[in-house]
C-alpha positions in Angstrom: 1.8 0.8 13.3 5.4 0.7 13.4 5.9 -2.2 11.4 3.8 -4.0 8.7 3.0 -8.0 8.9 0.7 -7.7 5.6 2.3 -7.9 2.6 -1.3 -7.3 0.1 -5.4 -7.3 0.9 -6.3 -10.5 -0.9 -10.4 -9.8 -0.2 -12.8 -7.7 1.5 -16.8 -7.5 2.4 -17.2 -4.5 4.1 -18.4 -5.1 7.6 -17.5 -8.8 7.4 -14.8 -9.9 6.5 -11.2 -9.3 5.1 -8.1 -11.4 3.8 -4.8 -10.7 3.5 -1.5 -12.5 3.0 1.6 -12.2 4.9 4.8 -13.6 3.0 7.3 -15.3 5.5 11.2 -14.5 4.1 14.7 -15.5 5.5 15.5 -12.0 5.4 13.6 -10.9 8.2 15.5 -10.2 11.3 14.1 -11.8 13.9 14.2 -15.1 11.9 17.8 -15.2 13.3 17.1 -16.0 16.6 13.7 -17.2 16.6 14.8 -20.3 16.3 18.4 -20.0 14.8 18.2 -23.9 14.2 14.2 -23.9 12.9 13.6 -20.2 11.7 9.3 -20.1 12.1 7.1 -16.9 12.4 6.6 -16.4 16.6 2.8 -16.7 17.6 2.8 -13.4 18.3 4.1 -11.9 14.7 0.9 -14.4 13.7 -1.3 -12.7 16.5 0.0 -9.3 15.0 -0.8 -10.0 12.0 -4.3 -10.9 12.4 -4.5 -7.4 14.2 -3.7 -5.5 11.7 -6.1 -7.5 9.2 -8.9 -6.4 11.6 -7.8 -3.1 12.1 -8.1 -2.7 8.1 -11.3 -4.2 7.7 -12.8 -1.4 10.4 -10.5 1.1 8.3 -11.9 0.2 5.2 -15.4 -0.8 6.3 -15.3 2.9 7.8 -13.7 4.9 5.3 -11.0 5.8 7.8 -12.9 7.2 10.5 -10.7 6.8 13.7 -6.9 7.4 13.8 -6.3 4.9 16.5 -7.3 1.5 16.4 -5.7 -0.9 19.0 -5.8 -4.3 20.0 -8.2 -4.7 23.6 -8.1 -8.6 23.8 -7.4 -11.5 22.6 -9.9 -14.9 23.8 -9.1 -18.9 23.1 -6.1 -18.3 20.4 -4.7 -21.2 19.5 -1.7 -21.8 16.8 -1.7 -25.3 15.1 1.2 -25.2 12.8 4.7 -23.1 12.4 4.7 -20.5 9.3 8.6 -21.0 7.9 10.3 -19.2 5.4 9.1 -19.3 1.9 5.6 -19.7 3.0 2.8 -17.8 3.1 0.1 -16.9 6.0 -2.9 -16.4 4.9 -4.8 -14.5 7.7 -8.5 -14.1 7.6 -10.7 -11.9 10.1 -14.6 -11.7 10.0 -16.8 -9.5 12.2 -18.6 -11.1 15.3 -19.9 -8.0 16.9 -19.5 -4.0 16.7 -20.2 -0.8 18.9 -19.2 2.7 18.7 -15.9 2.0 20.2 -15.1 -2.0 20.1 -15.0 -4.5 17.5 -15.1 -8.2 18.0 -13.2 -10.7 15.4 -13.1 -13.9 14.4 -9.4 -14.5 13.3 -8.4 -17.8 11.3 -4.4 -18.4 9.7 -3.7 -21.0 7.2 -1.0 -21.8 5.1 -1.8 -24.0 2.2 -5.3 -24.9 3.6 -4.0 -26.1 6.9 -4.6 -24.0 9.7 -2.0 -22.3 11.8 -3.7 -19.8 14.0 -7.5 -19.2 14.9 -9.0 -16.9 18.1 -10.8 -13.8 19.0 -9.8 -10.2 19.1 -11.4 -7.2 20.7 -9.9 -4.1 18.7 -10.6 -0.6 20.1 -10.9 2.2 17.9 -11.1 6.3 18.9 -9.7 9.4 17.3 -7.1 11.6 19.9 -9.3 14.1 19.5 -12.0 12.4 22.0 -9.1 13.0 24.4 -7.9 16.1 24.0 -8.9 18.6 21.7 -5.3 20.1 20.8 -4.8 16.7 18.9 -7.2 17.2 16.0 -4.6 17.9 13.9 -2.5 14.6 14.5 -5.6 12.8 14.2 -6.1 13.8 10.2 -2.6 13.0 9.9 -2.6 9.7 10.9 -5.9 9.2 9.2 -4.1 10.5 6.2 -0.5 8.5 6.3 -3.3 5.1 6.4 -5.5 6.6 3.1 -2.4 7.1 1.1 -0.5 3.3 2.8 -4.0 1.4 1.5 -2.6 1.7 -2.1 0.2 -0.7 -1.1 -1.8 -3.5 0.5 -5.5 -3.3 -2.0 -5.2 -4.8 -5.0 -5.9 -2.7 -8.3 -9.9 -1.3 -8.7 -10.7 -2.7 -4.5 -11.6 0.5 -2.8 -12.6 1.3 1.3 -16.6 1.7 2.0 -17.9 5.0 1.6 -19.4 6.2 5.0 
């Protein structure tokens, strides 16, 4: 993940279902030209967002067992409201269906109760490792830089699933 579009884990039900909130601030870059007249978050931060929600509700749900965890598809998304600056995106994704290597997910957005965004995603998740062999060792890093970077996004006392 080379950037983050979650700003804090609001909830989370192992297996099921996971919030979090994404705050939306003049600061960020691409504000400026998307649209320099009526600054809104692009569908496809929202989409990203809603991504990375799923990929940490497998992370969690899973106590961190793949390194990579990728977005496969995306079905009937639909965006029903622009996210501006000084609000806040409130991006909720709730298991469908799971296998050994694909997740399905629900994903809704709202911002203050009206909803902005709503769709499936198919995630993919494997470790490098299943690959080639030689790339064990970046697999427990990655694993690792995601263990230590859930302190930032779960509130105080929420911990990921054991097994």
């Amino acid at each position: 993940m080379r950037f983050w579009l979650l700003d804090k884990i609001r909830s989370f039900k192992p297996n099921e279902e996971l919030s979090a909130l994404k705050n939306v601030t003049m600061s960020e870059e691409y504000l400026a030209d998307h649209f320099p007249e009526f600054p809104v978050l692009p569908g496809v931060f929202m989409l990203e967002a809603a991504t990375q929600a799923g990929s940490w509700l497998l992370r969690l749900s899973e106590n961190f067992a793949h390194s990579v965890i990728s977005l496969k598809e995306v079905r009937n998304v639909k965006y029903a409201d622009f996210v501006a600056p000084g609000q806040s995106l409130e991006v909720t994704v709730s298991m469908v269906k799971k296998d050994d290597r694909l997740a399905t997910l629900k994903v809704e957005g709202q911002i203050a109760g009206r909803q902005t965004l709503s769709g499936r995603i198919v995630l993919e998740r494997y470790n490098l490792v299943d690959r080639d062999p030689v790339l064990r060792d970046a697999d427990e890093r990655i694993i690792q830089h995601f263990r230590r970077s859930q302190k930032l996004l779960l509130p105080q006392g929420m911990t990921a699933a054991a097994g």
